[in-house]
N, C-alpha and C positions, 0 to 999 in steps of 0.2 A: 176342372176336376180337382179336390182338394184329395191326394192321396196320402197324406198321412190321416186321412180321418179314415179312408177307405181304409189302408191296413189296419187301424184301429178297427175298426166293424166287422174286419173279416177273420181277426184273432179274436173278436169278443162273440162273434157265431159259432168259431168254434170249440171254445172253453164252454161255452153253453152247451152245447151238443155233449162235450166228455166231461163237464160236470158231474152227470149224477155214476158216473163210471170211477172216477176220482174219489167220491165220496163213501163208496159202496168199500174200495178198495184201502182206500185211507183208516176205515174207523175198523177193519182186520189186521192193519199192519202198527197197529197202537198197541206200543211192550209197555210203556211206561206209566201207573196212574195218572189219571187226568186231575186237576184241583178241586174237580167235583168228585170224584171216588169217595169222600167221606162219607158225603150225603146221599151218594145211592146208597152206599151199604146199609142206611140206614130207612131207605126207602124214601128218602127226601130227592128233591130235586132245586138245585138253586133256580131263582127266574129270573134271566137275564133281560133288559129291557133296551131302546132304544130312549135318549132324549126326547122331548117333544117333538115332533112331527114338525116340516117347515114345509110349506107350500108357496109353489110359482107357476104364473105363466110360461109354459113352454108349446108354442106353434099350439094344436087343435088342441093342448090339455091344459087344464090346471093339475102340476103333479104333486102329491103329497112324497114327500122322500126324509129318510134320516140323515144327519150329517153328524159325522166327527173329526175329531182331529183339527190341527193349525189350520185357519185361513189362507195359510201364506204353503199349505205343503204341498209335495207333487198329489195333484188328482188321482185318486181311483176310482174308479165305480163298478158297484156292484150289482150283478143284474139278477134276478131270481127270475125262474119259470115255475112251467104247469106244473104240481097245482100248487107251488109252493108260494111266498111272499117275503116280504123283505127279511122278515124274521130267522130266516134262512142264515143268515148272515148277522145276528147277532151277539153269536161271540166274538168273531172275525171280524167285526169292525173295531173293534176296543185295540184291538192287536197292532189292525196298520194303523191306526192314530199316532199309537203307543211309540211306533217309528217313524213317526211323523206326516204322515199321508194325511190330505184332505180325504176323510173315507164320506162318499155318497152312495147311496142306499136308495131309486127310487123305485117308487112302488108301480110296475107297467101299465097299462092300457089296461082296464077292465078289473083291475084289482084295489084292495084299500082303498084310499084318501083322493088316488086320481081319477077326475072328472071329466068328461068329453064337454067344451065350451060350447058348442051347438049341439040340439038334436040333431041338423042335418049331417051332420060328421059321419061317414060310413063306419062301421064298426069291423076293425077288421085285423087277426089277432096275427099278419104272415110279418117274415120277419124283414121284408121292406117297411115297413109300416115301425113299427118298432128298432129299425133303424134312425128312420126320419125324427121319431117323437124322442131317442136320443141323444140327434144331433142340435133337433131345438133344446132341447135339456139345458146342455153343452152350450149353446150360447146363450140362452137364461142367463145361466151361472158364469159367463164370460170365463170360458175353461177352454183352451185353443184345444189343449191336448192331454189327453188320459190315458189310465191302464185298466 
């Protein structure tokens, strides 16, 4: 049993779960204009993008995912759920780069750029399954440990 992966997957089940409770609560408790404030006011909105897209084998997927920040920084990664996508997460990466984080961004099971390598693959969206697809991620990218 590798348990530091485990507590990693049981802190990242439950930031998933209070995610969207965070976010709801987060963008009420904002006093201060944001750097996009100009451009709402004026009915614009800036569009923030993701670098090109990188894809890898990881266990039953080929996953499409964003990546920023140093090669050499501490790993993050970022998970997006229903019905959202990575894009969730694209101002937010620019941020932990900015303090040096490897920031990854992949796209889950059934979403964007990732592909299931066989038809015969069960298709199955619980969140074992997207544990495992993960933790191959994770060794793809030869990452022991992340946040």
């Amino acid at each position: 049993i590798d348990h530091p992966r485990r507590s990693f997957l049981g802190t990242l089940a439950l930031g998933a779960a209070l995610a969207p409770f965070g976010a709801i609560g987060g963008a009420r408790a904002q006093t201060s204009p944001s750097p996009a404030a100009p451009a709402a006011a004026t009915g614009q909105r800036a569009q923030a993008s993701f670098a090109p897209l990188k894809r890898i084998t990881a266990g039953v997927l080929e996953v499409g995912y964003a990546e920023a920040g140093p090669a050499d920084g501490p790993p993050v990664l970022l998970l997006h759920g229903w019905p959202y996508d990575i894009h969730s997460y694209v101002e937010v990466a620019p941020i932990l780069a900015g303090a040096g984080c490897r920031v990854i961004v992949p796209y889950l099971r059934g979403y964007g750029t990732t592909r299931f390598l066989s038809e015969g693959t069960p298709r199955n969206g619980q969140q074992a399954a997207l544990a495992r697809d993960l933790i191959a991620l994770m060794d793809a990218l030869k990452i022991k440990q992340a946040v």
